[in-house]
C-alpha positions as a Markdown table, in Angstrom:
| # | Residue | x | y | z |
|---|---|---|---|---|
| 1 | Unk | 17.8 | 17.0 | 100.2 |
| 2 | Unk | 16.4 | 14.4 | 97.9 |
| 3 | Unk | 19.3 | 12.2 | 96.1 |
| 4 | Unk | 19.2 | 12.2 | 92.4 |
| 5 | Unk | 20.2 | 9.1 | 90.8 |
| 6 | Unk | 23.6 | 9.7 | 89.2 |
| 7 | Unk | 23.2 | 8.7 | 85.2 |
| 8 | Unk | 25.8 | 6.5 | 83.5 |
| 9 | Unk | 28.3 | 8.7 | 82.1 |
| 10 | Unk | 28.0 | 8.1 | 78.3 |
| 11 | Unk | 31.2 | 6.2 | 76.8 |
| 12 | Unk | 33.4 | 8.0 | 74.7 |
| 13 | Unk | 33.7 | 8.0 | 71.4 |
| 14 | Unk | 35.2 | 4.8 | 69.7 |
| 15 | Unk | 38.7 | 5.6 | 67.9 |
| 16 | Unk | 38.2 | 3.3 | 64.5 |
| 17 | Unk | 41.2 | 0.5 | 64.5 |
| 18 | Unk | 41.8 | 2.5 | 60.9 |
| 19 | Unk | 42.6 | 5.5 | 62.6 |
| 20 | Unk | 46.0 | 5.5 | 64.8 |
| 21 | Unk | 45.2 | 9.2 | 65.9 |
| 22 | Unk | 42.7 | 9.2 | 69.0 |
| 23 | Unk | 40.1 | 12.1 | 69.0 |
| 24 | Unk | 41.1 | 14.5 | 71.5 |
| 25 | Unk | 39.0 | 16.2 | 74.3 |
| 26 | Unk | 40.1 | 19.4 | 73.2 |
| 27 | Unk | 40.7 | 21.1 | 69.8 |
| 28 | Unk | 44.0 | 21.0 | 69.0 |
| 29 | Unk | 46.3 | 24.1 | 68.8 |
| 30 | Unk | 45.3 | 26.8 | 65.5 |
| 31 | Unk | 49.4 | 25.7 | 64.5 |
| 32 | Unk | 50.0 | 26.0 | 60.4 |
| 33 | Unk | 49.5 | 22.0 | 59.5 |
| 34 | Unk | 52.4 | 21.1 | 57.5 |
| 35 | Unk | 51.0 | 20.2 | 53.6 |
């Protein structure tokens, strides 16, 4: 079994200071957004 180097994961994506709300994984719920 030949052993495959293991890549650096790449790094995740940088929240902007501007932004408080951190991009999440996963889409969020289908919920009505409040207007």
């Amino acid at each position: 079994m030949t052993t495959i180097p293991t890549e650096p994961l790449p790094e995740p994506e940088v929240v902007p200071s501007g932004d408080p709300t951190p991009i999440p994984d996963t889409p969020p719920p289908a919920e009505p957004a409040p207007v």
